[in-house]
Structure formats: structure tokens, C-alpha cells
N, C-alpha and C positions, 0 to 999 in steps of 0.2 A: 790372511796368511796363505800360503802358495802350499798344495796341495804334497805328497810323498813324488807322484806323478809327475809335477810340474816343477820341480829341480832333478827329479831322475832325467826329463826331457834337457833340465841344462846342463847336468851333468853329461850326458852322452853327447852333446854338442861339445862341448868341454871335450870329452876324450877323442874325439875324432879330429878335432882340430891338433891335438896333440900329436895322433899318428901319423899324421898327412903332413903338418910342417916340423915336429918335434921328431919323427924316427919312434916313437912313444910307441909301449905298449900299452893295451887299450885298459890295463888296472888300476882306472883312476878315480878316485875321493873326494867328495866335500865333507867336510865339518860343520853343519848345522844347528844353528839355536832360534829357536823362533821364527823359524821360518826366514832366518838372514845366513847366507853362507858367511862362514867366519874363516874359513880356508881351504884351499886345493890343492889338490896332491895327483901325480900323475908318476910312473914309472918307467924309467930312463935311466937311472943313475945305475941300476942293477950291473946291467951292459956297459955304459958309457965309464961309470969308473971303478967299475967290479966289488960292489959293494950288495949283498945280498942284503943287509938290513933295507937298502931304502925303496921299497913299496910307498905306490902311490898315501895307502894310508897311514905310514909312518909321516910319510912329509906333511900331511896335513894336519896329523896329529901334532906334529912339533909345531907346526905353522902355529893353529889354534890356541897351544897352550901358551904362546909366546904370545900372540894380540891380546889375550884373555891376562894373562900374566898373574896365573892363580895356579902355581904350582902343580901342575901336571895334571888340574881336577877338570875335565869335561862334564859333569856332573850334570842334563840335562842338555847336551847335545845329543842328534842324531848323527851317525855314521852312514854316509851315504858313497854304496860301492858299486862300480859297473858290474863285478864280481863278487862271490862270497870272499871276504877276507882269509889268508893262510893263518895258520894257525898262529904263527907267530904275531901278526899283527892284531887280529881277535885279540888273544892274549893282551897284548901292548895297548890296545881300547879300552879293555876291563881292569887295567892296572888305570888306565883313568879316569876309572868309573861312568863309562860310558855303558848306558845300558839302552840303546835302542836304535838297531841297523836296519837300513832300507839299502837291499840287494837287488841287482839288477838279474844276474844268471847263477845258478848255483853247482855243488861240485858235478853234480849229475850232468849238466849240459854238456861239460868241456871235462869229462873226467881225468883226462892225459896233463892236467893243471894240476890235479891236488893227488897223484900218485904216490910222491911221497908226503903226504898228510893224513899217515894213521888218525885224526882226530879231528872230527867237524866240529861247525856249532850244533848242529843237532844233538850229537853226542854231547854237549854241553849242557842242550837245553835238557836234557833226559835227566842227565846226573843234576841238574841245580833248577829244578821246576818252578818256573813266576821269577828269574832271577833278572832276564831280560827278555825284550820283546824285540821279533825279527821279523820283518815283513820282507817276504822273496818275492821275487821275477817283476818285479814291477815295470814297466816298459821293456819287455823278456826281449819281443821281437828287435828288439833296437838292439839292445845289448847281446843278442846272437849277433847282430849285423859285424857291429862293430867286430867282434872276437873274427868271424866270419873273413874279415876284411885285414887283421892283422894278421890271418893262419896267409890269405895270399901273399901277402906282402912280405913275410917275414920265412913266409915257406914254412913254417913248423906244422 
């Protein structure tokens, strides 16, 4: 079975091929079970047709529960983010009972991201102790590159 490491590594090839030929910003997702990605998710739609809900990890989440076609339960997948997820999508993971994120950069590297996000998952993990397990910065330096490479391109 392929390592946290070693689909974060596909992932951030994943999301750079998105920014370079997609316009994509670099918030993008796999849905994970056993070590098989079950779906991908990248962010584009935000922009493209002004829809705030579709974050890379909503897309994948729908992707997922639609291959899986078990009623919205991710129950034993990992959530895998070049980013810490915004709270709303966190939220939308735990309503699938997803309980175990593999984050690439967190609010702290890119603070100017989660400004308006009174509420991390830290703050989560505080208030609900043992409820899920988050593993940060995992291939950090890639996934600064990445964020790094869309603040050029996109001038923010």
C-alpha cells in the first residue's frame, strides 16, 4: 500500500498539472481508501462559474460518494489536501464521516487563505479529542512550491 507521502507526491503532481493547463488554483483533493484514490478534486469552478461551494474537496467528495454509491458515507477513507481544508469543506468531510486528513500546508503558512475562517481544525481537534486524526505538512516544501507558483501567476 503506497505510503501518506507517496500520493501526497501524486497529488501535488495532480495539482500542478491542473494550474499550468486548468487556470486551477492549487486546492486540490484526493479521496483515498486503501491506499487506491477513489477521486479528485481540484478548484476552478470557484472562479470559472462563481460558485463558492465547489472546492477542490467538495468535488471529490461528491466524485467518491457517487463511485462508492453508499450514501454520502466515506466511512474509512482519507482526505487528502494540498491545503488544510476551509471550514466549510472540513465540515462537509465530517458530515461523511471522514475521519482522517493528510494535509499538505496549513493555515499558518498561507495565512491571507483562511482570514475569514474564525475556526480550524485544530480548534476542532481541541473541542472533540481522539475524534479524528490529522496528519500536516506532509511533502510541506512541494506544497509551498505549488501555492508559491499560483500567488505568481494569479498575482494574489
Amino acid at each position: 500500500m503506497k505510503s501518506d507521502e507517496e500520493i501526497m507526491q501524486e497529488l501535488v503532481k495532480y495539482a500542478h498539472l491542473k494550474i499550468v493547463k486548468n487556470n486551477a488554483y492549487p486546492f486540490c483533493t484526493f479521496i483515498v481508501k486503501n491506499g487506491v484514490i477513489l477521486a479528485k478534486g481540484y478548484n476552478i469552478r470557484v472562479n470559472a462559474y462563481g460558485d463558492k461551494t465547489m472546492h477542490g474537496e467538495m468535488e471529490a467528495m461528491r466524485r467518491a460518494t457517487t463511485a462508492l454509491a453508499n450514501n454520502l458515507d466515506l466511512s474509512g477513507c482519507t482526505l487528502y489536501s494540498t491545503c488544510e481544508p476551509c471550514l466549510a469543506c472540513f465540515e462537509s468531510a465530517l458530515w461523511t464521516k471522514t475521519k482522517r486528513f493528510v494535509i499538505g500546508i496549513t493555515h499558518d503558512d498561507f495565512p491571507e487563505y483562511f482570514h475569514d475562517h474564525p475556526y480550524t481544525i485544530e480548534d476542532y481537534e481541541i473541542d472533540n479529542p481522539g475524534d479524528i486524526e490529522v496528519v500536516r505538512n506532509v511533502c510541506h516544501e512541494q506544497n509551498i512550491n505549488l501555492f508559491q507558483l499560483a500567488k505568481e501567476i494569479y498575482g494574489w
